[in-house]
N, C-alpha and C positions, 0 to 999 in steps of 0.2 A: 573482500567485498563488504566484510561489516563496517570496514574503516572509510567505505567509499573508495574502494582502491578498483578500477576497471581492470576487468582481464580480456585474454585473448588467449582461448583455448584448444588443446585439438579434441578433435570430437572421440573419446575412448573414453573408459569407466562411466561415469557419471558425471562429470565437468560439464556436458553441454545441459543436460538437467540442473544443474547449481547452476547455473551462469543465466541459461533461459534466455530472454529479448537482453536482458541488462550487458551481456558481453557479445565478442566474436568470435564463432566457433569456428575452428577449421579441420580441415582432413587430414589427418596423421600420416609421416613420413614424407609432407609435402613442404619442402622448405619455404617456397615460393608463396605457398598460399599463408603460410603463418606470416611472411614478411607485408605480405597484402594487410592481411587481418590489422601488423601493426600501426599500416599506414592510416587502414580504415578507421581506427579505434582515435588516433591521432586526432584526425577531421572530424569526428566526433564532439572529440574532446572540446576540438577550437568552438565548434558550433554552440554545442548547450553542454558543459561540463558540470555545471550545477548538477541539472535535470539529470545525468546518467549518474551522478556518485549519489542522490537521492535514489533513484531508484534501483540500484545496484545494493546499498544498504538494506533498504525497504525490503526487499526480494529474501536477502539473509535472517530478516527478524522475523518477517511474517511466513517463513519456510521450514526453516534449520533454528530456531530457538532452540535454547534449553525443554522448557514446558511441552514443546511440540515431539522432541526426541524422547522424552521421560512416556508421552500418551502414545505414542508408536512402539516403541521397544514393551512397553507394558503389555500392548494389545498382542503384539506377538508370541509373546512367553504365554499369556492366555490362551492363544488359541494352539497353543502346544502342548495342554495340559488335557 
């Protein structure tokens, strides 16, 4: 996603929270719905391709930076202490 690369996820761990509006989540051990997902992601792409590798980027920088992982794990170790 930092690279503008879409995804099409199943919905387990934390993938539909990284992904968020920017990708397509689907229900796990559903083959049928991830083949959807990739059609959906496709039609997508045709429509505003820009617009989703911007905002699929966007998502990773203002989310999952460096700075933001350093101010969270810090905060954690703090309140363990």
């Amino acid at each position: 996603m930092a690279c503008g690369v879409h995804c099409v996820v199943t919905d387990v761990g934390d993938s539909a929270i990284i992904v968020g509006e920017t990708g397509v989540i689907v229900n796990p051990e559903d083959p049928q719905a991830l083949a959807d997902g990739w059609a959906s992601m496709l039609k997508r792409l045709n429509d505003k391709s820009y617009l989703i590798k911007k905002m699929a980027r966007a998502r990773i920088v203002s989310h999952y930076n460096s700075e933001i992982f350093i101010q969270k794990t810090s905060k954690m170790f703090l309140s363990l202490l």
